[in-house]
C-alpha positions in Angstrom: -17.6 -23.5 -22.9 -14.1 -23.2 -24.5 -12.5 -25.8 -23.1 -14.9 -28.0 -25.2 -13.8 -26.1 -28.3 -11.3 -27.8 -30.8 -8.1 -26.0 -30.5 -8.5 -24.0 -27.2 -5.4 -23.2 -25.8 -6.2 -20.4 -23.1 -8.2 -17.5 -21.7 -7.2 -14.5 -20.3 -10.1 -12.3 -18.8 -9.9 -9.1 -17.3 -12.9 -6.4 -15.9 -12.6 -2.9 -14.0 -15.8 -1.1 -13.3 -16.3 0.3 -17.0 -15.0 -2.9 -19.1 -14.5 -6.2 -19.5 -11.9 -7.7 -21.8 -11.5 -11.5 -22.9 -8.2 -13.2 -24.5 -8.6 -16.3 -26.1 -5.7 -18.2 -27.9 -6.0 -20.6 -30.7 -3.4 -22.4 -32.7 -4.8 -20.8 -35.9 -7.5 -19.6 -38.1 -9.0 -22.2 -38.9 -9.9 -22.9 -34.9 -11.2 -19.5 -34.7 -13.5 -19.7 -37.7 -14.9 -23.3 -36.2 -16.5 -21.6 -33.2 -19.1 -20.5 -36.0 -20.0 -24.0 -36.6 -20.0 -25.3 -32.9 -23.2 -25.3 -31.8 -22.3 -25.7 -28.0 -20.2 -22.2 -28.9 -23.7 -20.8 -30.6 -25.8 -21.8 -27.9 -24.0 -21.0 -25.1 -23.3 -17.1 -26.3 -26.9 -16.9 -27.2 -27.8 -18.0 -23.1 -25.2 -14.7 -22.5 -26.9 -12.5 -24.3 -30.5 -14.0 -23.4 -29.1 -13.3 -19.8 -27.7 -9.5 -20.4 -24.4 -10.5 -18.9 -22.8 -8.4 -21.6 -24.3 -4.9 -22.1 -23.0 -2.1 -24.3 -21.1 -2.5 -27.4 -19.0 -5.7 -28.0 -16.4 -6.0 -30.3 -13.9 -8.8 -31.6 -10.5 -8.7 -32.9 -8.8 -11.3 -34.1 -4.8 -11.0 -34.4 -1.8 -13.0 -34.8 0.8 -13.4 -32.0 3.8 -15.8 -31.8 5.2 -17.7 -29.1 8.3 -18.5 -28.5 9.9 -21.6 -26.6 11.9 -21.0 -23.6 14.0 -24.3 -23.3 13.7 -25.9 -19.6 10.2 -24.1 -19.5 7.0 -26.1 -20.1 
């Protein structure tokens, strides 16, 4: 599902028995407020919740973080 999104860059996902916590990375904003207008985005997190995969309160965050480049790394 996010791979098909404009702008992906990565996932990070992590779970222990009381929580589950998702990373996403995007290059900016703007990619993050496009995955209200995707409707692949909208349908597939409506077949989540139609599902109960994710129970209990959920919560986003969005932040800013910057990379750097680490020359001879790619």
């Amino acid at each position: 599902m996010l791979r098909q999104q404009k702008g992906f860059l990565g996932c990070v996902m992590s779970r222990d028995a009381d929580e589950g916590l998702v990373l996403t990375f995007w290059p900016d904003i703007d990619a993050v407020a496009a995955l209200d207008e995707s409707q692949s985005y909208q349908a597939t997190v409506a077949r989540i919740l139609e599902a109960d995969l994710m129970a209990g309160t959920q919560s986003t965050e969005i932040k800013e973080i910057h990379l750097i480049e680490i020359p001879g790394m790619a």
